[in-house]
C-alpha positions as CSV (number, residue, x, y, z in Angstrom):
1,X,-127.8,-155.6,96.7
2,X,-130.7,-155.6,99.3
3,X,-130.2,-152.5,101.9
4,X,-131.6,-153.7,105.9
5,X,-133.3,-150.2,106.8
6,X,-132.3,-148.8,109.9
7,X,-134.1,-149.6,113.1
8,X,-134.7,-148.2,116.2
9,X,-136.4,-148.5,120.0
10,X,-137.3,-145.1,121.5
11,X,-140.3,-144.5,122.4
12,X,-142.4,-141.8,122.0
13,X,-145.8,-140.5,122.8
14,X,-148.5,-139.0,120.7
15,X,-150.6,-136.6,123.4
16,X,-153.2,-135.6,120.7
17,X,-156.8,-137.3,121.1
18,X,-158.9,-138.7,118.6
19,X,-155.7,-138.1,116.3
20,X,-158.0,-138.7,113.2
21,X,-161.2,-137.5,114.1
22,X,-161.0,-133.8,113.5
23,X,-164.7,-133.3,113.9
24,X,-164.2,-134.5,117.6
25,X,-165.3,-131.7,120.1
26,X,-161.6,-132.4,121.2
27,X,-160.7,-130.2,118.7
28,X,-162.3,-127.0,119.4
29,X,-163.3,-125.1,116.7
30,X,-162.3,-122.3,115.8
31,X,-163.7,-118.5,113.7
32,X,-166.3,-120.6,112.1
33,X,-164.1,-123.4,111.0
34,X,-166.1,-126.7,110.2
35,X,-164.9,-130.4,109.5
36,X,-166.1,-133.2,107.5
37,X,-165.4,-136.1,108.8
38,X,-164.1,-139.5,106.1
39,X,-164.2,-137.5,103.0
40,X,-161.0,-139.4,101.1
41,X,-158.8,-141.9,101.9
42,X,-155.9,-141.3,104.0
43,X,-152.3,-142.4,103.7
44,X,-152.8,-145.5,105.2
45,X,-155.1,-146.5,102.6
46,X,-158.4,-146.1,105.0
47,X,-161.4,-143.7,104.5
48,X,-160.9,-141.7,107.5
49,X,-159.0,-138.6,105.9
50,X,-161.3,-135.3,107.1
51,X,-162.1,-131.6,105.3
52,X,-161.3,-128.7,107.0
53,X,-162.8,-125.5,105.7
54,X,-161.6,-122.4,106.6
55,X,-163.7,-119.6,106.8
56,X,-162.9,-116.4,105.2
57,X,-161.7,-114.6,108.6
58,X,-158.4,-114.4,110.1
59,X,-157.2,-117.5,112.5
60,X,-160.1,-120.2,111.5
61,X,-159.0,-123.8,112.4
62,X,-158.9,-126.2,114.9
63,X,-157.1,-126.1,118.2
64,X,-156.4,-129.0,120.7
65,X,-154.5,-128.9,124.1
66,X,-152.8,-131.8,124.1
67,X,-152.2,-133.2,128.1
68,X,-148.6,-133.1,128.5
69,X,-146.7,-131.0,130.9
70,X,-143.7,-129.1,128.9
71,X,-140.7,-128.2,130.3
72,X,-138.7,-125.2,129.6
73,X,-135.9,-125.6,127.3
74,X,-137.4,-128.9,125.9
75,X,-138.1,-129.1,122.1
76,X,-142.0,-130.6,120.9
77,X,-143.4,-131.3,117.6
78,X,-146.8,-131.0,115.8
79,X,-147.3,-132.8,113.3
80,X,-149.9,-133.9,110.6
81,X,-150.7,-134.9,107.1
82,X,-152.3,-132.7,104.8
83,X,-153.6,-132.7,100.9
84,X,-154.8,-129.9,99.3
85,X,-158.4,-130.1,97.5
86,X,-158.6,-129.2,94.0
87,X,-156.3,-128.5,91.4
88,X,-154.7,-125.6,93.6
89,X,-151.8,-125.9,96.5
90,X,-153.4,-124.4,99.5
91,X,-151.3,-123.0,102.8
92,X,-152.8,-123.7,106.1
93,X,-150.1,-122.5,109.5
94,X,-149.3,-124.8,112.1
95,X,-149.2,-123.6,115.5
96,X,-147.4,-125.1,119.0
97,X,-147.8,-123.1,122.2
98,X,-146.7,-123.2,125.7
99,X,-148.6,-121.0,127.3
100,X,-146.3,-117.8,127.1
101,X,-145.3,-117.9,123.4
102,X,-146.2,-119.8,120.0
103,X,-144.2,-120.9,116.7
104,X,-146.5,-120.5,113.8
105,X,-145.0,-122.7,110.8
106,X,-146.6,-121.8,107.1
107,X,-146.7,-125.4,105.5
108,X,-148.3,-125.7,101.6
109,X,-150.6,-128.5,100.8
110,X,-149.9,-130.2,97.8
111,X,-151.5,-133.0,95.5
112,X,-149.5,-135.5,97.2
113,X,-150.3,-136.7,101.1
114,X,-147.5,-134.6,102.8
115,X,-146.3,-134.7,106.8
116,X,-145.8,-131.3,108.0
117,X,-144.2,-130.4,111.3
118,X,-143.9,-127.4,113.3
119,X,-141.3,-127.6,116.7
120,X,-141.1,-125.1,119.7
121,X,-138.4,-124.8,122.1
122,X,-140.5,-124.2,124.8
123,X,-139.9,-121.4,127.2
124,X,-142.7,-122.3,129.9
125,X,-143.4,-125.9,132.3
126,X,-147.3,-125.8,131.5
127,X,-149.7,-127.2,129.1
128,X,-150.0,-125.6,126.0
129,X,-151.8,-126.2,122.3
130,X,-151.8,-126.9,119.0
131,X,-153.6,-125.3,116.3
132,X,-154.2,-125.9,112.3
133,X,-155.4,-122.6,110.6
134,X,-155.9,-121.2,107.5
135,X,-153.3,-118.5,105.8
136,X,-154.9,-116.2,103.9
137,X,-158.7,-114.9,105.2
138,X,-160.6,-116.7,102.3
139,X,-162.9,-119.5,102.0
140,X,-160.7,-122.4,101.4
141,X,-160.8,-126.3,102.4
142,X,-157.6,-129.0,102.8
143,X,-158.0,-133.1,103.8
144,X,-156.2,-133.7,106.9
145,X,-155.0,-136.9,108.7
146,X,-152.9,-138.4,111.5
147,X,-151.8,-135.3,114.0
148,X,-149.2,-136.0,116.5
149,X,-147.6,-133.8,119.2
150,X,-144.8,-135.2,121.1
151,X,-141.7,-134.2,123.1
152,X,-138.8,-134.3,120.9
153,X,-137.3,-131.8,117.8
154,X,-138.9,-133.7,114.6
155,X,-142.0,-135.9,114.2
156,X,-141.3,-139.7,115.0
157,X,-143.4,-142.6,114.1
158,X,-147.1,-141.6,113.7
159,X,-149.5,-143.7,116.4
160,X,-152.8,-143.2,116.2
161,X,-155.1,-142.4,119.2
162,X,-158.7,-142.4,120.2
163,X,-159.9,-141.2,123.6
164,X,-156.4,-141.4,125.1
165,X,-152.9,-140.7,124.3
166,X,-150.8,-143.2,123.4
167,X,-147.4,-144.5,123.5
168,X,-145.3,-146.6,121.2
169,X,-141.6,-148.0,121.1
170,X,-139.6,-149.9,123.1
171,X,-139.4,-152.7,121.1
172,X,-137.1,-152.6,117.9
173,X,-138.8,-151.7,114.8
174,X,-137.8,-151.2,111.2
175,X,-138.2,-147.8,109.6
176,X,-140.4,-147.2,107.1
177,X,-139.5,-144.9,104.4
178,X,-141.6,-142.3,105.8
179,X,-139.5,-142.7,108.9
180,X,-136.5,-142.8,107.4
181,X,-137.6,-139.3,105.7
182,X,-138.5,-138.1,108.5
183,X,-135.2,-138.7,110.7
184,X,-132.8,-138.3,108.0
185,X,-133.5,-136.5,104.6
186,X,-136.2,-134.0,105.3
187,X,-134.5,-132.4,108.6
188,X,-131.2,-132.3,106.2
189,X,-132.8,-130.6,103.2
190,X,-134.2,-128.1,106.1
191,X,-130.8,-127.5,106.8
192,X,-129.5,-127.0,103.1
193,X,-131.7,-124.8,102.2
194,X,-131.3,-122.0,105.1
195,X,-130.0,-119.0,104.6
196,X,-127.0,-119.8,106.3
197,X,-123.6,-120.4,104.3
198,X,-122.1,-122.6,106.9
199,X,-120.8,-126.1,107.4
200,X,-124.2,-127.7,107.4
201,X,-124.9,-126.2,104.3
202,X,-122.4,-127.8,102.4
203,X,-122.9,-128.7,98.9
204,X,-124.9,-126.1,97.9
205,X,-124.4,-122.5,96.2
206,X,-123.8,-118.8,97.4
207,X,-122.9,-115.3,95.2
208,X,-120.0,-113.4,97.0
209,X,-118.4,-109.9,95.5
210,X,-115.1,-111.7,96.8
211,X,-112.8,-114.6,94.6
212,X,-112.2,-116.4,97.7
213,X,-114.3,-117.0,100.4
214,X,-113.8,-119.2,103.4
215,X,-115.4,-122.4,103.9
216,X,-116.1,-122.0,99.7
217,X,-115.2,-123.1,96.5
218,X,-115.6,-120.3,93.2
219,X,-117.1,-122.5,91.1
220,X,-118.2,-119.5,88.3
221,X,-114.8,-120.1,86.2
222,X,-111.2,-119.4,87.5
223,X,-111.7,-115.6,88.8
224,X,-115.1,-115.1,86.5
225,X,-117.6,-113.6,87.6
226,X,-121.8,-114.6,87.1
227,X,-122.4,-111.2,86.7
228,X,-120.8,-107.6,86.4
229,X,-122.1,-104.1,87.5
230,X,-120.8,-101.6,84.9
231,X,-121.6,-97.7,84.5
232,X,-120.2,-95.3,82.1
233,X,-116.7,-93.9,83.2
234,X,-117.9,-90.3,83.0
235,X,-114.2,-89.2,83.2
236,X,-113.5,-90.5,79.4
237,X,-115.8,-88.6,78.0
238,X,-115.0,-84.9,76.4
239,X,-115.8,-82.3,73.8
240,X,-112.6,-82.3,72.5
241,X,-112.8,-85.9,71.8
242,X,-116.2,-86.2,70.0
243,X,-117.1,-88.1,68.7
244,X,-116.6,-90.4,71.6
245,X,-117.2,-94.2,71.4
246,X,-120.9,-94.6,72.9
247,X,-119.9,-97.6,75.0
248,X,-117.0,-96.8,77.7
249,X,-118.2,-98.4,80.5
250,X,-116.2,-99.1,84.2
251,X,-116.7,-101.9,86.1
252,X,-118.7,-101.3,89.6
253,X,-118.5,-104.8,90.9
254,X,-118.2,-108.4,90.1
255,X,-119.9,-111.4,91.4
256,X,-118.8,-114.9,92.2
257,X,-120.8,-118.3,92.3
258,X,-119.5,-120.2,95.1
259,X,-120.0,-124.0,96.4
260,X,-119.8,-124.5,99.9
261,X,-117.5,-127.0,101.2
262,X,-119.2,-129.3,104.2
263,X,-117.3,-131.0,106.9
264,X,-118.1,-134.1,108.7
265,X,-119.3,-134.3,111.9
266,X,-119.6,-137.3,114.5
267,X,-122.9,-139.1,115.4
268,X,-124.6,-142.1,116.5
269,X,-124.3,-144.9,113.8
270,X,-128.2,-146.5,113.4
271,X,-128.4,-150.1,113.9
272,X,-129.9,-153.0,111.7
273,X,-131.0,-156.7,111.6
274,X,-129.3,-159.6,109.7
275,X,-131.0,-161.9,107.9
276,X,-131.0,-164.3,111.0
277,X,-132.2,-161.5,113.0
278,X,-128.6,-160.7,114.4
279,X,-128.5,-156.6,115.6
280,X,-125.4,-155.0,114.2
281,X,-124.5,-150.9,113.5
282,X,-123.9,-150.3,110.9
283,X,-120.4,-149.7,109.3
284,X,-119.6,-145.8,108.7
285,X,-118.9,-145.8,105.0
286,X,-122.0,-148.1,104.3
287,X,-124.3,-145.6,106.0
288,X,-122.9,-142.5,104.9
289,X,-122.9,-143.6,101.1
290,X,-126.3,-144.9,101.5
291,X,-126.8,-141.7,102.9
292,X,-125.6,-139.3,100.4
293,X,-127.5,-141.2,98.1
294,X,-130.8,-141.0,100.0
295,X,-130.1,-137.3,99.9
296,X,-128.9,-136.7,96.4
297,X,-132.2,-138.6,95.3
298,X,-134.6,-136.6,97.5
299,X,-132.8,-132.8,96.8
300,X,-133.0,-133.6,93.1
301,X,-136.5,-135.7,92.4
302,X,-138.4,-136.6,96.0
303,X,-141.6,-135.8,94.2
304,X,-142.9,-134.8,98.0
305,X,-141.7,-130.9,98.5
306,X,-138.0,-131.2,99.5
307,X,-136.6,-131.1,96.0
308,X,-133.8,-128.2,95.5
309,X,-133.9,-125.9,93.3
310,X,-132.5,-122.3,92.4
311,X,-134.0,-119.2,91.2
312,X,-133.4,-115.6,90.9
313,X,-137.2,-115.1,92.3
314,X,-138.6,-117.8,94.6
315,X,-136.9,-118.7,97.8
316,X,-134.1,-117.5,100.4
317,X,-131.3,-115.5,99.8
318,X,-127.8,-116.8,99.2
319,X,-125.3,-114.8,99.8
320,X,-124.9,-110.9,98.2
321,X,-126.9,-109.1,96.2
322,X,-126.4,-108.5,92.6
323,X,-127.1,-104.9,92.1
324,X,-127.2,-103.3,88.9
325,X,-126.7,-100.0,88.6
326,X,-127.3,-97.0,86.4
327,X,-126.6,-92.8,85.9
328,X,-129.7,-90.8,86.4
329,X,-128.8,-87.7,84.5
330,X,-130.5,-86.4,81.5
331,X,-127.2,-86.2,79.5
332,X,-124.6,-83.9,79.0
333,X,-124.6,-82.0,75.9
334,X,-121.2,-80.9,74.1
335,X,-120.6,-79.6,70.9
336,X,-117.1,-79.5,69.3
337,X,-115.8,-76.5,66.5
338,X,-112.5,-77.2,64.3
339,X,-112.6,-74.4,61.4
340,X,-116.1,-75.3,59.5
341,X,-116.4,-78.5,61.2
342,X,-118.9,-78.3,64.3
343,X,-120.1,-81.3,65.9
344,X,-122.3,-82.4,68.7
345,X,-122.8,-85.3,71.1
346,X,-124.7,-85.5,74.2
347,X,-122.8,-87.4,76.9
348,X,-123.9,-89.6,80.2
349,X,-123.9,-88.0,83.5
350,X,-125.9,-88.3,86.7
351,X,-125.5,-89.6,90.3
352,X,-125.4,-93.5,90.3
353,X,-128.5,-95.0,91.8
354,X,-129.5,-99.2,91.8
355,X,-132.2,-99.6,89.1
356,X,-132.6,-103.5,90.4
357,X,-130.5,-106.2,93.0
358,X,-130.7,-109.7,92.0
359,X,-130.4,-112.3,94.3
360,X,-129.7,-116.0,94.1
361,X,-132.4,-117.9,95.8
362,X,-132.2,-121.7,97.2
363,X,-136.2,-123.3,97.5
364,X,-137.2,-126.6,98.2
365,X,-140.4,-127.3,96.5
């Protein structure tokens, strides 16, 4: 069955100049930063993808202020494509000011052409900037195409510019899959993989010490735990009872693998075009199971950094940590007479102390 992609008519304006000409003296540069202009081709299938290379010193980039007055409590985006340069994923920050603070945003570039995006609430009405600069303080290069900054809490529809903003919408226009990614799936995989164990979060995993937790589901196994804490019960262990079993261990604490149970919330149903170019919305179930596809595909194979993952070492924190915990003491050692038979075991003893705590860790990569 053919799906009609969404469409829309906002519009939206990109205040960046010379959007793909980063070695414009629009964008100043900055701690010996230098650019190379139409090095590879960009994503639109042009040669007019740039280098930028970093110099080895804290805070080298580029920095543009773009000419558009914020206003306090008003959300803007930053946004660009980047690919890293060699066989090594390279992170560059993104910056958005408004005069009186600044969100940095680390974004990694990868072997693919991937839109990052960095968003500020802003707290000031003034003109402020953008900036792309390196992470770390070594020599290190990244292509770069298509930057944006516009009002608004994600990146919309890229439009090129030259020596002017620009503005585009208005009109109805199908989404691209880009756009589609960009409105639907990438802001929700952002969501999923917070550290928050809410609502909007639903679908995905947490540890708990607790069997039941609200707004969860134990999936571990009815009441069994994903790991256990245990120490030796110090109390079982005496001289008149040697020998004593080596293994008498008490459980400390238990842990619990929960899935988080979502809720559905109400929106604004996108619209679409017939085949004899008739505008209709379209009906809830059809959107939300496409939808839920689009989102199962993209959290378990979008090949373009939001794919979901798990680990015990990469990633955010979900939910408690697993400690694991041990005696310290250097044994206690007994010895046990009965006529001619004498006997001797040393025992454990100590002050409990956490040799390591294990977290589970949600990543999109």
């Amino acid at each position: 069955m053919a799906v009609r992609k969404p469409v829309y008519a906002s519009v939206h304006t990109n205040t960046i100049k010379r959007s793909e000409e980063f070695d414009s003296v629009v964008w100043s540069k900055l701690n010996s930063a230098t650019v190379t202009a139409n090095t590879t081709t960009a994503p639109d299938g042009t040669t007019t993808a740039d280098t930028i290379t970093f110099a080895a010193v804290t805070n080298s980039g580029l920095n543009q202020a773009p000419v558009i007055s914020q206003i306090s409590g008003n959300d803007y985006t930053f946004s660009v494509w980047i690919k890293r340069i060699g066989g090594t994923d390279t992170d560059i920050n993104l910056l958005v000011s408004d005069g009186l603070g600044s969100t940095v945003r680390g974004k990694t570039a990868t072997a693919d052409w991937t839109r990052v995006e960095a968003t500020r609430t802003s707290t000031n009405n003034a003109v402020g900037a953008v900036q792309i600069r390196n992470a770390t303080t070594s020599v290190q290069s990244v292509y770069v195409w298509g930057a944006q900054f516009e009002e608004g809490s994600f990146a919309s529809s890229y439009i090129p510019t030259t020596t002017t903003t620009k503005s585009a919408g208005g009109d109805f226009k199908s989404m691209s899959l880009a756009d589609i990614k960009d409105t639907f799936l990438h802001p929700a995989i952002d969501l999923l993989v917070s550290g928050s164990t809410g609502t909007q979060q639903g679908g995905t995993y947490h540890i708990s010490t607790a069997t039941s937790v609200g707004g969860s589901t134990e999936v571990s196994g009815s009441n069994t735990p994903v790991f256990t804490d245990t120490r030796a019960d110090t109390s079982l262990y005496s001289a008149a009872g040697i020998p004593e079993a080596l293994d008498q261990p008490t459980t400390i604490s238990n842990y619990y693998l929960h899935k988080i149970t979502g809720s559905d919330t109400s929106y604004t149903l996108p619209i679409f075009t017939t085949a004899t170019n008739q505008i209709q919305s379209y009906p809830e179930a059809t959107f939300e199971s496409l939808l839920q596809e689009w989102i199962r595909n993209t959290a378990t194979s979008s090949g373009d950094g939001y794919e979901i993952n798990y680990s015990y070492t990469t990633g955010t924190n979900r939910g408690s940590g697993m400690g694991d915990t041990t005696l310290n003491g250097a044994g206690d050692y007994q010895t046990l007479q009965v006529g001619d038979d004498y006997r001797a075991q040393e025992f454990p003893n100590g002050t409990a102390v956490t040799t390591n705590t294990y977290y589970l860790k949600i990543n999109k990569s």
